[in-house]
NUNU-519588 format. One record per atom (N, C-alpha, C): x, y, z. Coordinates in steps of 0.02 Angstrom, whole numbers, plus 50000, padded with zeros to 5 digits. Atoms other than C-alpha are relative to their C-alpha. Example, Ala and Ser with C-alpha at 12.3 -4.5 7.8 and 13.67 -1.06 7.14 Angstrom:
500454994150000506154977550390500455006050000499584994149997506844994750357499615005550037
//
This chain:
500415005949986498125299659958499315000749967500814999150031496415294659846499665000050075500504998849957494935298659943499784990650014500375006549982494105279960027499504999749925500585004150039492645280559897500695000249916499805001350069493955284559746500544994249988499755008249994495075268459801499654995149997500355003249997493545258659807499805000149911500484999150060492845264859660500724997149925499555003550032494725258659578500074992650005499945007449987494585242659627499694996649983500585001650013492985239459607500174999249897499665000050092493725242859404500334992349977499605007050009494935229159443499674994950002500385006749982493685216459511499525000749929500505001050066492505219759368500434995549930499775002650042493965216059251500494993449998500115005649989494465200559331499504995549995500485004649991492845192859335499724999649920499925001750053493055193359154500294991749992499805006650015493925178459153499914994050061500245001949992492935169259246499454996349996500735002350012491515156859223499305004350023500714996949979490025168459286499645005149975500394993450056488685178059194499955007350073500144995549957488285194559224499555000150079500354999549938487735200059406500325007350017500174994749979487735213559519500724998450079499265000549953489525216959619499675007350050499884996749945489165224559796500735001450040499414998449961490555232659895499944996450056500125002249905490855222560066500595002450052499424994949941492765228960147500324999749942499554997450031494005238560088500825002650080499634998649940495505236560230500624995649955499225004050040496935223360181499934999949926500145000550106496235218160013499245003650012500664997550008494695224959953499564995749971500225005150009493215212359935499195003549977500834999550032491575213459836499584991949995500305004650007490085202359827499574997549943500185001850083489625193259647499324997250015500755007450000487525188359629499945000249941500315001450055487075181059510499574993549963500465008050016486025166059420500484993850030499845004750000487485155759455500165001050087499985001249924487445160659654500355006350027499574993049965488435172659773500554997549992499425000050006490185174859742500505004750048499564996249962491635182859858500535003249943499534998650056492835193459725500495005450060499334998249958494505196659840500475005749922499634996650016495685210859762500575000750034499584998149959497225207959843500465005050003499734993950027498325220759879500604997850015499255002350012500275218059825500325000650052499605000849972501505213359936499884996850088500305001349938500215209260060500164994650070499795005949964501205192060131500655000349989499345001549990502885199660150500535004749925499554996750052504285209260042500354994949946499605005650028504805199759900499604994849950500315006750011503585187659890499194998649951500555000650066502345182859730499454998650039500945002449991500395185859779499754994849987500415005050028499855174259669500374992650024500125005749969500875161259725499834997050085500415000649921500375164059920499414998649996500615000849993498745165859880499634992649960499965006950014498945149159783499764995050041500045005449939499475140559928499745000250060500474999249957498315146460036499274997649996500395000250011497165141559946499764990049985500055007249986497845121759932499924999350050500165003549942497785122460112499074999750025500714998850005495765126860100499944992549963500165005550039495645112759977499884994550054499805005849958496475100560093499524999250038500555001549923495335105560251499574996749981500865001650021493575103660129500104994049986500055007350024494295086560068500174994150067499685004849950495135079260234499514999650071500284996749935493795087560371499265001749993500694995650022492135093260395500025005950012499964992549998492515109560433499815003049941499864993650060491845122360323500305005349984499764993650026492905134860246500005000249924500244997750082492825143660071500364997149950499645002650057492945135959923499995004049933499844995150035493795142359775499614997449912500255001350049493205143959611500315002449943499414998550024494455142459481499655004249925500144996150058494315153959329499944994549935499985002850051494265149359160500464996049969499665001850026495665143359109500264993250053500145004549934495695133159289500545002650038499614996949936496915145259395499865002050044500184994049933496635150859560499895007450022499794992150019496985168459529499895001749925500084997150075496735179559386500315008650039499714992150002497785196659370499765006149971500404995450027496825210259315500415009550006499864994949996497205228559269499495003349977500284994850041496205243559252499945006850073500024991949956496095261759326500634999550021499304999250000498065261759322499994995650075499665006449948498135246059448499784991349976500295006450017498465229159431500074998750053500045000949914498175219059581499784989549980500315008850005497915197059591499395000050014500755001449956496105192659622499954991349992500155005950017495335177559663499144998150017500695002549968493515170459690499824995550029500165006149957492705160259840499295000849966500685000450012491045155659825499515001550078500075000149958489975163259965499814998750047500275003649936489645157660146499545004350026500654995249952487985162960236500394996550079499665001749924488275163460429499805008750038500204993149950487995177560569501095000150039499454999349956489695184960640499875002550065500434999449897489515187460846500925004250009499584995449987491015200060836500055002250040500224994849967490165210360930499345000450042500375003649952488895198961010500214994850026499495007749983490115186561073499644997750062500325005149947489465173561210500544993850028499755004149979490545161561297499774993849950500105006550053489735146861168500245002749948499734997750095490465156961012500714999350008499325002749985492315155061094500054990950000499715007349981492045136561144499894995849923499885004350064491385131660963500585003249963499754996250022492665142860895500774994350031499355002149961494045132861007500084992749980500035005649990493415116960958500014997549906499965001750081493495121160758500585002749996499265000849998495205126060782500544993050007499555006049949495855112160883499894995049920499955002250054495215103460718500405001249936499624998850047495945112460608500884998850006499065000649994497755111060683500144991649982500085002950012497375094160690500094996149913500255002050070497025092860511500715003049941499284997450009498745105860492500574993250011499665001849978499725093660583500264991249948499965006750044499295078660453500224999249941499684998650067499725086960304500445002949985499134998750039501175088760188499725005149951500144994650041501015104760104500384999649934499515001350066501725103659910500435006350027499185000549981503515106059893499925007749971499824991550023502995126759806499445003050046500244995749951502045132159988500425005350009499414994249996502505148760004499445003850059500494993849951501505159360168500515003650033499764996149934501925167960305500304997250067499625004049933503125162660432500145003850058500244995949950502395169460595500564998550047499294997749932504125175060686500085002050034499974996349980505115184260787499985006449953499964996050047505555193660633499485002149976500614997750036504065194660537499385003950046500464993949959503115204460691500475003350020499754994649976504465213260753500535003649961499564995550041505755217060617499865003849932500364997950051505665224160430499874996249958500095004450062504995209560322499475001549985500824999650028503175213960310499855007849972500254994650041502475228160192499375000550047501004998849989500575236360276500055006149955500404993850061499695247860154500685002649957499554995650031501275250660051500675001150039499485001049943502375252760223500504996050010499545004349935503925244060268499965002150052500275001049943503695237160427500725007950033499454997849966505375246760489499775007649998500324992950011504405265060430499625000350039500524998849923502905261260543500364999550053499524998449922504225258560695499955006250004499614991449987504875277060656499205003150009500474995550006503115282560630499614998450069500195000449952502475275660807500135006850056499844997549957502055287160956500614997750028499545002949947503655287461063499804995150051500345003449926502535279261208499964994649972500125005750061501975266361071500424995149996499435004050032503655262260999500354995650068499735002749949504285261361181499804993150034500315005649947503075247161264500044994849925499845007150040503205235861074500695000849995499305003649971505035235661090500044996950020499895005749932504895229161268499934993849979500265004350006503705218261196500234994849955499425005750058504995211161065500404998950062499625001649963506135210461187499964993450042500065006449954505345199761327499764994649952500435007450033504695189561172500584995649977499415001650035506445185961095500024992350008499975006149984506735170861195499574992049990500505004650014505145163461172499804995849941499805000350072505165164661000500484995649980499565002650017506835157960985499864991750017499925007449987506425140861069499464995349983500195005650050505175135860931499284995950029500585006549964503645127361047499375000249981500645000750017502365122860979499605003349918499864996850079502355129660790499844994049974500415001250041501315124660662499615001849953500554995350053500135130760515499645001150039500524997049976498955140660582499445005049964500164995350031497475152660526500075007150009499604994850001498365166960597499725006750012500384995149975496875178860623499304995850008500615005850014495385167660663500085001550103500514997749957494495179360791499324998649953500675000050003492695179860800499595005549928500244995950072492615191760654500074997249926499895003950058493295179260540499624990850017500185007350007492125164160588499045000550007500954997950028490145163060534499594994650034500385004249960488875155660650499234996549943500644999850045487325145560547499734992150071500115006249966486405133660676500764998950061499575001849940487645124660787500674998449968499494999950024488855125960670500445005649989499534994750046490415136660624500364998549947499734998950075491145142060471500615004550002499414995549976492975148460473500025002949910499654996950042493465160360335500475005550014499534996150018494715174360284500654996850024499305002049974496385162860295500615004049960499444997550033497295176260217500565002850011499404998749957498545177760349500404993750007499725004149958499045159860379500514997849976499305000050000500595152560392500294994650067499535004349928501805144360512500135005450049499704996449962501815150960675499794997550075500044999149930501445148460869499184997650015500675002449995499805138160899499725004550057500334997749935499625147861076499805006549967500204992150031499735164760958499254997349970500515000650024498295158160859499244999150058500545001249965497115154961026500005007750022500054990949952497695173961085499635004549964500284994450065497095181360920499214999250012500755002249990495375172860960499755004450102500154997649964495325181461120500405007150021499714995650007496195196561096499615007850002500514993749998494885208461070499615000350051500785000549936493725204461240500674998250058499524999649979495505207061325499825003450067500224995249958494705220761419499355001450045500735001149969492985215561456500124997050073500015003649920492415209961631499844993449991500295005950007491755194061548500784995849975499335003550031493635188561483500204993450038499875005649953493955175261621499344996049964500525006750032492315165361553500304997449910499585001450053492995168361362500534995350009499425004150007494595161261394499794993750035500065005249990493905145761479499444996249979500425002750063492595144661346500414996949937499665001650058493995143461210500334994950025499375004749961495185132561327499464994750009500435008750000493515118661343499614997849930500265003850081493045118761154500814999349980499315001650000494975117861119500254993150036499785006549965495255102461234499524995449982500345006550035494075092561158500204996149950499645001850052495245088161046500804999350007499674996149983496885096761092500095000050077499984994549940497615100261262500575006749986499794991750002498255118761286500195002850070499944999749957499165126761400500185008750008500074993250020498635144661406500255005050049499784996049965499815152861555500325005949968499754993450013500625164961432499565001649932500544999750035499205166661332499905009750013499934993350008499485186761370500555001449959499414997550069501145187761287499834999949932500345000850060500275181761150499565007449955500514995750017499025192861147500365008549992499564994550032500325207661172500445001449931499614997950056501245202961022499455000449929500514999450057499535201960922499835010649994500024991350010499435220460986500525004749944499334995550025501125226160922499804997749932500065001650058500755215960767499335004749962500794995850033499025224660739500195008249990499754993249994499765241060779500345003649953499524998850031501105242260677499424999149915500404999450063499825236960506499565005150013500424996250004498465249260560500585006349998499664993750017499875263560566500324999949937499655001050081500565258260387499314999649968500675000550029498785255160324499605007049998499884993249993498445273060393500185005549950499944998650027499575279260294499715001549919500165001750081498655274460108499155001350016500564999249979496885272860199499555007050052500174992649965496145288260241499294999950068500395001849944494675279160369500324994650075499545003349940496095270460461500425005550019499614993449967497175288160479499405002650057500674995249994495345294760536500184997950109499755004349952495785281960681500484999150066499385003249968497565279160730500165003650037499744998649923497615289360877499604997750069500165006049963496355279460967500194992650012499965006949989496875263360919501084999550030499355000849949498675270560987499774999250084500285000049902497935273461171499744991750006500105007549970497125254761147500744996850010499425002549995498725249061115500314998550076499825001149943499355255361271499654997250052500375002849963498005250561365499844992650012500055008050010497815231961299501054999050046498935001249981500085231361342499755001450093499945000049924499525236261529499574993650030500215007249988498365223361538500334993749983499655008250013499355208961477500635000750052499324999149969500985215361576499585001450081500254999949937499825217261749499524996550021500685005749988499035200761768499924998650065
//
């Protein structure tokens, strides 16, 4: 496994030689994360830029980056033209593609460029008003899902039973079916269950729709009284109630969680009604789902191995809370 700074410092190769074919003069590329894809920040005369490095196979076994990240990127279009919602807009290269493929330091990898959003994230200063606007720029966005016809070459992620609990998804390199084997026994044992009691639920389809698929509080930017949703680089068709669990998924454990969830459930009904009684199952299968990428991500990432025996004990700990309401 490269060391964290000498994967960075490869990528950072790639993004430089993507942004070759791009409209933008020189500037000055900051590092910002290096976890799913690896993302740098472009300044320059012509403004701030977001330069995404995705990393292959990232939406599934099989399945062409560039055209996921395509159509992820018509559904961005759609929102900025049909909605006021802000989310990131893209900025097509030179030749006018969404993507540009780049190789250098023996990797090639898709990239693409947003243009960047200012905003404060409340991650980690969350407040009962950062759920309810948060609930209430959702409820729009499904809204805004629910109206449109996606062209006939959409290709995402189709948030399943399969695709969280069987082997269709790649993390860091991982088939999903390798992180199973590589789970603590204790681990593997309580996301089983958790496929298990989900099977049914799953199977009978309610309420499915495009969604943004990780659109917690870490992926939405406060400026004024407004929010700003970015990173839709999960979304897909899947379970509208999964998409409200992911938004409260992390403050699972806090003593303040009962105000959260009826912060998100009254900016959500302003639009939307919701009916959030299994709004834990949810949130358990966001566990197993998170679980299973941070132990395959692990593998390749040497500050997520540093990790993954704490974020096994959350695991269990978030699964007792949702299963002892």
């Amino acid at each position: 496994m490269l060391s964290r700074r000498q994967q960075i410092a490869a990528m950072r190769q790639v993004a430089l030689a993507a942004l070759r074919g791009y409209p933008l003069p020189e500037g000055r590329l900051t590092f910002v994360t290096h976890g799913e894809n690896t993302t740098f920040r472009h300044d320059s005369t012509a403004g701030r830029h977001l330069v995404r490095v995705h990393r292959p196979q990232r939406h599934g076994d099989g399945v062409d980056s560039a055209s996921a990240i395509a159509s992820e990127i018509a559904w961005l279009r759609s929102i900025r033209d049909e909605t006021d919602l802000e989310v990131p807009e893209v900025l097509p290269a030179d030749d006018g593609a969404v993507t540009v493929t780049a190789t250098a330091a023996g990797e090639t990898r898709v990239c693409s460029v947003l243009r960047w959003m200012d905003g404060r994230i409340h991650e980690d200063s969350a407040r009962p008003v950062h759920l309810r606007r948060l609930g209430a720029a959702m409820a729009a966005l499904h809204d805004q899902a629910d109206a449109w016809e996606p062209p006939s070459d959409f290709v995402r992620i189709v948030w399943d039973h399969e695709t969280f609990f069987g082997d269709g998804m790649i993390y860091g390199g991982i088939p999903a079916a390798e992180c199973w084997r590589l789970l603590p026994t204790p681990v593997r044992v309580r996301f089983e269950a958790v496929a298990e009691r989900m099977a049914d639920v799953f199977a009978a389809g309610d309420g499915v729709g495009l969604i943004h698929a990780d659109l917690h509080l870490g992926n939405a930017l406060f400026e004024g009284g407004r929010v700003k949703l970015i990173d839709f680089d999960d979304c897909g068709t899947g379970p509208r109630l999964y998409e409200l669990a992911v938004a409260l998924w992390e403050y699972r454990l806090e003593d303040d969680y009962p105000a959260y969830v009826e912060a998100l459930r009254t900016g959500y009904e302003t639009r939307r009604s919701v009916d959030l009684s299994r709004v834990d199952d949810y949130i358990a299968v966001r566990q197993v789902g998170f679980g299973l990428w941070y132990t395959g991500t692990a593998q390749v990432n040497p500050a997520f191995a540093a990790r993954l025996g704490i974020v096994d004990d959350w695991s269990l700990e978030m699964l007792d809370a949702c299963e002892h309401r």
